[in-house]
C-alpha positions, 0 to 999 in steps of 0.5 A: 500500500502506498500513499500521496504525500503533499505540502501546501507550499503557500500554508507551509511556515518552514519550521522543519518537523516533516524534515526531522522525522521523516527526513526521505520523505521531506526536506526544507527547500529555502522557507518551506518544506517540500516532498521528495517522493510524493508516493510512499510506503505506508508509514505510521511516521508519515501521518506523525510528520502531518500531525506535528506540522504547526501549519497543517500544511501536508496532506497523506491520502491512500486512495484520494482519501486524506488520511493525515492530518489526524483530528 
């Protein structure tokens, strides 16, 4: 199973998060963060980095559905 990964460039704030935890999947790119590989595999880290993210700017869908972030 794999899921779409995406961060929402104008809502991003930079504070480096995603990075942190899931450094192959995002990296900072100036003041914002962006996805390396926007198809992943299945990863509960994933839906951890969109849960943290201060600004709620990644999306995670598995099937067009969003997944992440969590309520």
């Amino acid at each position: 199973m794999s899921w779409k990964v995406e961060v929402d460039g104008g809502t991003c704030i930079g504070s480096g998060m995603c990075a942190s935890l899931m450094p192959e999947v995002f990296e900072l790119e100036g003041a914002t963060a962006t996805v390396i590989a926007d198809e992943v595999d299945a990863d509960e880290t994933v839906l951890d980095a969109a849960d943290s993210c201060p600004a709620m700017a990644i999306a995670v869908k598995e099937d067009g559905k969003v997944i992440g972030p969590r309520p």
